[in-house]
SEZA-712587 format. One record per residue (C-alpha): residue in three letters; x, y, z. Coordinates in steps of 0.1 Angstrom, whole numbers, padded with zeros to 4 digits, always signed. Layout:
<sites>
AlaXYZ
...
</sites>
This chain:
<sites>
Unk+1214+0863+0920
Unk+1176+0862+0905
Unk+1166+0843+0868
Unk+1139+0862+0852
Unk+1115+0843+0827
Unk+1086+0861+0812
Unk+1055+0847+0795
Unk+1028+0860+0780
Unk+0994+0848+0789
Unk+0959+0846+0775
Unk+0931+0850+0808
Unk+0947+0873+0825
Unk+0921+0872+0856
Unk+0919+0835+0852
Unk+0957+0835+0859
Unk+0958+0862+0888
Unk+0933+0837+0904
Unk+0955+0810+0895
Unk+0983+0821+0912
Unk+0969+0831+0944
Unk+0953+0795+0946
Unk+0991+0785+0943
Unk+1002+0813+0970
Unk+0986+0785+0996
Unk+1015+0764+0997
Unk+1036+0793+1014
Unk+1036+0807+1049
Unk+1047+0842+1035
Unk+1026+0859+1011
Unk+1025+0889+0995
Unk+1000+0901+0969
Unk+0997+0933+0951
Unk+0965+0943+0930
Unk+0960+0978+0905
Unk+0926+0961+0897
Unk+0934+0976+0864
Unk+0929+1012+0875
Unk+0955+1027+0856
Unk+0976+1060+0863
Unk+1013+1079+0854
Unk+1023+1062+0888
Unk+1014+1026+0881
Unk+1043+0999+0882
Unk+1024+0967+0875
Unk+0990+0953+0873
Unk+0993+0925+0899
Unk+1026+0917+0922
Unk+1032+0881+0939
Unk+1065+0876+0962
Unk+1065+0842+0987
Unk+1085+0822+1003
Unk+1107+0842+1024
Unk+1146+0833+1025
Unk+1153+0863+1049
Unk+1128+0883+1070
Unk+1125+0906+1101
Unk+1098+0908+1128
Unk+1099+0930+1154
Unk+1078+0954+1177
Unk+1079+0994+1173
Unk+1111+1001+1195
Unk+1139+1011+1171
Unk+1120+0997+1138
Unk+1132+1018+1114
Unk+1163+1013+1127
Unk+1160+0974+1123
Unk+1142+0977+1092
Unk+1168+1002+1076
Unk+1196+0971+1087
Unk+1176+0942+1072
Unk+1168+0962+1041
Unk+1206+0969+1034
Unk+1218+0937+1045
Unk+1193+0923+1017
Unk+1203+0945+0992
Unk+1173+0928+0971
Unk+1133+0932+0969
Unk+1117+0928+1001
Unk+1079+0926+1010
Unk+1061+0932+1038
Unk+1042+0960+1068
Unk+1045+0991+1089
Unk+1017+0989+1117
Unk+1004+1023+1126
Unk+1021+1018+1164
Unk+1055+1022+1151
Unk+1043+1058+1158
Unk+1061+1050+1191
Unk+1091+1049+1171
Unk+1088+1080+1155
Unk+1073+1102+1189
Unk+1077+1098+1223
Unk+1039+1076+1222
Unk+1030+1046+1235
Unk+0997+1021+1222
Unk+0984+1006+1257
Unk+0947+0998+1241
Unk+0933+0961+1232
Unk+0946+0945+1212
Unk+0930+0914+1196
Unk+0945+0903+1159
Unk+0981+0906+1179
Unk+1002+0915+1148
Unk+1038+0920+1148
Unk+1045+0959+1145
Unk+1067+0956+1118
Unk+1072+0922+1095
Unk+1093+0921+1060
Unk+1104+0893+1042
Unk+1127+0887+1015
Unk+1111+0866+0989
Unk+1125+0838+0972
Unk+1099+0844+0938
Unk+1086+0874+0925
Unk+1056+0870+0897
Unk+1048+0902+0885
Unk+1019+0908+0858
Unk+1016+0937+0833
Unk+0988+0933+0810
Unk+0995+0900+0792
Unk+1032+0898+0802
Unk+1040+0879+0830
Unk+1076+0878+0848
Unk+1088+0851+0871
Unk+1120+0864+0886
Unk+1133+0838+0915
Unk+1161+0839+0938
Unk+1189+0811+0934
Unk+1168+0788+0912
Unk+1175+0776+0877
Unk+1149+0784+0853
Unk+1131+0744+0848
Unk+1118+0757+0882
Unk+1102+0788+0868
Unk+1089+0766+0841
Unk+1072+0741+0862
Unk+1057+0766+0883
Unk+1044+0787+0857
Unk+1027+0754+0838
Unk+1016+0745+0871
Unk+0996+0779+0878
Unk+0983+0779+0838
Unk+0969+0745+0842
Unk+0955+0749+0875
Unk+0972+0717+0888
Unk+0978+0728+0920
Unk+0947+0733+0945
Unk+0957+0729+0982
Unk+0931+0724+1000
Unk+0911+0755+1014
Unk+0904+0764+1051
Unk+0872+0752+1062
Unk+0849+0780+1073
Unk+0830+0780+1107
Unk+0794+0774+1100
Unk+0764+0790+1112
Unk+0760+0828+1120
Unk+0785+0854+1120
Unk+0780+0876+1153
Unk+0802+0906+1146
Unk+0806+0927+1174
Unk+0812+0965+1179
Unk+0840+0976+1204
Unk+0825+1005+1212
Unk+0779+1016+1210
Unk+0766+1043+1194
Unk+0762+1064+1224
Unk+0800+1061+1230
Unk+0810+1063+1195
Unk+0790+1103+1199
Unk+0810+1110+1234
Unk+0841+1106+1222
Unk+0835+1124+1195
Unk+0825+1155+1212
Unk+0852+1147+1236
Unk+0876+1151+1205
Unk+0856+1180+1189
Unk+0865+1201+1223
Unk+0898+1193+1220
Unk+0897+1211+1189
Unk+0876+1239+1198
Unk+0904+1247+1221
Unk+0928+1245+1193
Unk+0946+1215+1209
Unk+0941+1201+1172
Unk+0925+1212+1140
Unk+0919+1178+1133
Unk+0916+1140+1142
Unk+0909+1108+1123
Unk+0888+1087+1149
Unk+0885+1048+1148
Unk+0867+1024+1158
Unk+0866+0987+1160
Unk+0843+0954+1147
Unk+0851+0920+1156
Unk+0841+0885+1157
Unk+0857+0857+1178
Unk+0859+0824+1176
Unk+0856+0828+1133
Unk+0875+0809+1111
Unk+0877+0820+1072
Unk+0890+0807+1042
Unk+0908+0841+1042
Unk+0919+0840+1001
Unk+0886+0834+0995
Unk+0871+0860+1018
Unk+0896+0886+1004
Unk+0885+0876+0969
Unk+0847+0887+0977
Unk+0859+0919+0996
Unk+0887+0926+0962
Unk+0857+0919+0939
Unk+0829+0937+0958
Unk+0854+0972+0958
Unk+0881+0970+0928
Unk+0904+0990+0946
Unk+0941+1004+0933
Unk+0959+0991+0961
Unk+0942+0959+0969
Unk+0967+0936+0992
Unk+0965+0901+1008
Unk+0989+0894+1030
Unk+1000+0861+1049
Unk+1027+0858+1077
Unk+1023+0824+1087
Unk+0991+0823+1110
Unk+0982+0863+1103
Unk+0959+0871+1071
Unk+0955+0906+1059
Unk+0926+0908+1036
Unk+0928+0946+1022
Unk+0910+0963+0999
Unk+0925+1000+0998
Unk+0915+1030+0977
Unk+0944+1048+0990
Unk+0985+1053+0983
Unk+1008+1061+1012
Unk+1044+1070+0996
Unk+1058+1059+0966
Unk+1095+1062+0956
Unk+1109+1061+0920
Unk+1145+1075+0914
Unk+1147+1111+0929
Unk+1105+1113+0929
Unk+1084+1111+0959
Unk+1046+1108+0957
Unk+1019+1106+0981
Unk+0981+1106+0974
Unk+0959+1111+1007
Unk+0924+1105+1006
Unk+0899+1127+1026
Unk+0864+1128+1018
Unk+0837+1099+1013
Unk+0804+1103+0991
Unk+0782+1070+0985
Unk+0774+1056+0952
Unk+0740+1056+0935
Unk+0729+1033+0911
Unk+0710+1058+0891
Unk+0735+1080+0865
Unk+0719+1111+0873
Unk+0718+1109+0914
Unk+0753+1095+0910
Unk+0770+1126+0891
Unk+0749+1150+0917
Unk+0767+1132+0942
Unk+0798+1133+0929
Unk+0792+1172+0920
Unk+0782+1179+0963
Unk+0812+1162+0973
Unk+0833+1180+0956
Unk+0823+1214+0964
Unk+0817+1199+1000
Unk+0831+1230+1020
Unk+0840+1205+1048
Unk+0851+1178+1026
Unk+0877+1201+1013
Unk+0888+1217+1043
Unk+0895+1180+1057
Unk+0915+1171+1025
Unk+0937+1206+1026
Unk+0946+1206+1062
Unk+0965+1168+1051
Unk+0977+1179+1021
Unk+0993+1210+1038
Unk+1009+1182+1067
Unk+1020+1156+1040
Unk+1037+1191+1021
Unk+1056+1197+1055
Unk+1065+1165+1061
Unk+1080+1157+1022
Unk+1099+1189+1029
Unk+1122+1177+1054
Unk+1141+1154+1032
Unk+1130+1173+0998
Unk+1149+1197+0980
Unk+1138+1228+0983
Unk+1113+1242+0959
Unk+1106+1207+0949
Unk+1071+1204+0970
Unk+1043+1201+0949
Unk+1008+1198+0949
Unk+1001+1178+0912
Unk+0960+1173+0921
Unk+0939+1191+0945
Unk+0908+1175+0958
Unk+0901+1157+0931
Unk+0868+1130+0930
Unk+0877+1098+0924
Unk+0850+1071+0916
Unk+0851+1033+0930
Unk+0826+1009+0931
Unk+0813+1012+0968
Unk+0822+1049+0973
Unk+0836+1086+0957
Unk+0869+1098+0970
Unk+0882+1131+0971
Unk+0919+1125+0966
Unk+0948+1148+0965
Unk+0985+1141+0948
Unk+1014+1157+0963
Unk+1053+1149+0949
Unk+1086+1161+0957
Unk+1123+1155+0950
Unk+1147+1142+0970
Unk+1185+1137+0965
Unk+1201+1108+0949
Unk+1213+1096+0980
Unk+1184+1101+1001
Unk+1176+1075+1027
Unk+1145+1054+1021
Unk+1140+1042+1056
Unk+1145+1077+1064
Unk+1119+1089+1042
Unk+1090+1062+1052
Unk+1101+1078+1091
Unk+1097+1115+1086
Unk+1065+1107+1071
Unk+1048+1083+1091
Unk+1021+1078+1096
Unk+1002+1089+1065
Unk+0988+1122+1079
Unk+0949+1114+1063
Unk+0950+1080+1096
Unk+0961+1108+1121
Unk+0950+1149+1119
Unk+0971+1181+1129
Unk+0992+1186+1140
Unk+1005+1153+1135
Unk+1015+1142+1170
Unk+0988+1160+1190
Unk+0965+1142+1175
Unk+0979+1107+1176
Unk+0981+1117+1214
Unk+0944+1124+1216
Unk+0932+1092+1195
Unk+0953+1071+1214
Unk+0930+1082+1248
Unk+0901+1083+1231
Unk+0898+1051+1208
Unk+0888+1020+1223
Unk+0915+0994+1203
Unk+0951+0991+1193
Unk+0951+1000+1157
Unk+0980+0976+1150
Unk+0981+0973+1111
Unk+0950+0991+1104
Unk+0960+1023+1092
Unk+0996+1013+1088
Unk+1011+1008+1054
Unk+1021+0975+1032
Unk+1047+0974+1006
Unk+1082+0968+0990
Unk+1112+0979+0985
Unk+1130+0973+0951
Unk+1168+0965+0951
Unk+1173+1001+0941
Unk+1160+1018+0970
Unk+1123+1024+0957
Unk+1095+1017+0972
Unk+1056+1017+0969
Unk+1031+1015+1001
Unk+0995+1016+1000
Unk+0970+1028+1036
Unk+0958+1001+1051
Unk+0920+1010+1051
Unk+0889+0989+1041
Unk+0906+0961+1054
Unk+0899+0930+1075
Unk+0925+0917+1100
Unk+0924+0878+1110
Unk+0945+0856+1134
Unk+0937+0820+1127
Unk+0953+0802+1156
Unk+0933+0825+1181
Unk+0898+0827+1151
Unk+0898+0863+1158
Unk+0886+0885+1129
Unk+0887+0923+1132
Unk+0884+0950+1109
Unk+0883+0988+1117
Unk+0867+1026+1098
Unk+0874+1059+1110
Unk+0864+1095+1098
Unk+0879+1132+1102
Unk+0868+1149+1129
Unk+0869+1190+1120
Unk+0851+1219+1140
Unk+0820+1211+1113
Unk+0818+1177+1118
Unk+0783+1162+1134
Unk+0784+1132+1152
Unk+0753+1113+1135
Unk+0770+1120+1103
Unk+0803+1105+1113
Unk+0790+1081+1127
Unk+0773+1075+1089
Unk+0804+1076+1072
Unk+0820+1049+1091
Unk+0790+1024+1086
Unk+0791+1027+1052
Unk+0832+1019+1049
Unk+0824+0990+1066
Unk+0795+0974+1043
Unk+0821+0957+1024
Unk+0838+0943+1053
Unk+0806+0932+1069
Unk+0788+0918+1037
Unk+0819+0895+1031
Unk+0820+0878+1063
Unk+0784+0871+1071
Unk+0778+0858+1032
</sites>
């Protein structure tokens, strides 16, 4: 049984700030930011669940299956991440690469408060309280009474480290561009890895810089006990409302330019970038085939095309695809046919998660897998994991990751490009 309170407040920033200050207290965390980018597929501005009643843990074998139990045991709102290795789960695959952040391959909790922010209203809705809790709470965030004390950051000189050089980064690349000039693939998102050891980060704080630096739709911060993630994603996965099923992949990266005109001339090249587009339709036509399975049929549709989206660090080319599903359809079944979010992998789907897993260097782990919730109902809402920074604070191991499409055009130098400038945000946070 959950009380609901709403309020209404004044600063509306000064109170998302507020009450991720206040998130401190709790070893689970989960926080949800629109950074008031506004669509027709919107369900809040900001979304803050903690302190977990219930929760699951788990690595890749049978996950969905344990997930799909937890989430009907539950029957309520739960919170939490699907790593990109529960691939394993999905294929016959296997992840045998480093890996350093050490994530659990599948974590969701069931929170005991839910603060969810639209515009001015705010609504506390807690799980076997009484409602002078939710009062004292919400005066406590408004008057900024409660200020645990932050982590102390390690001092002196960030070295940030590169799992694989340049001169690799171009080998494996033309390794993977053979593999699709001899049609193993058509197409292949390839990752790489930076990292720092021995780091330690005030990690609210850090994702504060990186949230404020990008403005993203699906900014996340997530805390499991000692594991932070600090994410600033441009990017939807799969969202669920009633019978409708959306997803929104990104492919295709332009840079910004400060100057109006050099700006809308790069905004004009990417989106009449033959390449650029090519990457974007080959996903769209694998996310159309893998909505069908559970769709009904006719329902498949392609609502935006390769359409240029603007952020603050970068121009996205972004395409919208929905479909719907019967009343009765399976979530946990839905979030499996589709995963992972074809724009992390290539096609055909499994081929190409075969050919990254040989050729990257690290386990992608959450990068690249998907955080969400599910609502009581059965919906859900997951973002991509991308422009994100992973840290484990018991071992002060920080790690963040960019990739790129790899087509029959592609030229390593110009890869290679791409992915530096997905990581500047990353990079400028930690070594301010």
């Amino acid at each position: 049984m959950r009380t609901t309170i709403c309020f209404t407040v004044a600063d509306v920033q000064g109170f998302k700030d507020a009450l991720l200050e206040w998130s401190r207290q709790y070893h689970e965390v989960a926080w949800l930011d629109s950074n008031g980018h506004k669509s027709s597929y919107s369900s809040f501005d900001a979304l803050l669940a903690v302190d977990g009643l219930t929760g699951i843990s788990t690595d890749a074998q049978h996950g969905f299956k344990d997930l799909s139990e937890f989430q009907s045991q539950a029957n309520d709102w739960i919170f939490g991440y699907l790593s990109y290795d529960l691939k394993n789960d999905v294929e016959y695959l296997s992840s045998k690469n480093y890996d350093g952040a050490e994530f659990p391959e599948l974590y969701f909790f069931q929170p005991k408060k839910i603060i969810s922010m639209q515009g001015e209203k705010v609504e506390f809705c807690y799980l076997n309280m009484v409602a002078d809790e939710i009062e004292t709470d919400f005066e406590t965030v408004t008057k900024g009474t409660f200020r645990p004390e932050e982590v102390n950051a390690s001092v002196g000189a960030v070295h940030i480290k590169m799992r694989i050089f340049k001169d690799e980064y171009f080998s494996k690349v033309n390794r993977m561009l053979s593999h699709i000039h001899k049609g193993d693939i058509y197409e292949a998102n390839f990752c790489q890895e930076f990292y720092a050891e021995n780091l330690q980060i005030d990690a609210i704080r850090t994702y504060k810089k990186l949230n404020t630096i990008s403005k993203p739709p699906f900014a996340t911060y997530v805390k499991l006990f000692d594991k932070h993630l600090l994410c600033a994603s441009p990017e939807r996965y799969l969202k669920k409302t009633g019978t409708k099923v959306i997803s929104q992949p990104i492919k295709g990266t332009a840079p910004r330019s400060k100057h109006d005109e050099i700006d809308a001339q790069l905004i004009s090249n990417l989106q009449t970038d033959e390449k650029e587009r090519s990457e974007n339709i080959m996903i769209v036509d694998l996310v159309r085939n893998d909505l069908s399975k559970s769709a009904l049929k006719g329902s498949v549709v392609v609502e935006e095309l390769c359409k240029v989206y603007s952020f603050d660090q970068v121009h996205q080319m972004i395409s919208t695809i929905s479909a719907t599903v019967p009343d009765d359809a399976d979530p946990i079944k839905l979030l499996k046919e589709t995963f992972p979010m074809g724009s992390m992998t290539g096609a055909p789907k499994v081929s190409a998660m075969k050919i990254i897993e040989e050729l990257e260097s690290f386990k992608r782990g959450l990068y690249s897998g998907a955080v969400g919730y599910f609502t009581p109902e059965g919906d859900f809402d997951f973002n991509v994991v991308i422009r994100s920074i992973l840290y484990n604070a018991t071992n002060k191991y920080v790690s963040y990751a960019v990739g790129s499409a790899i087509t029959a055009k592609s030229v390593p130098e110009k890869e290679y490009q791409e992915c530096l400038l997905k990581a500047k945000a990353m990079r400028q946070v930690l070594e301010e």
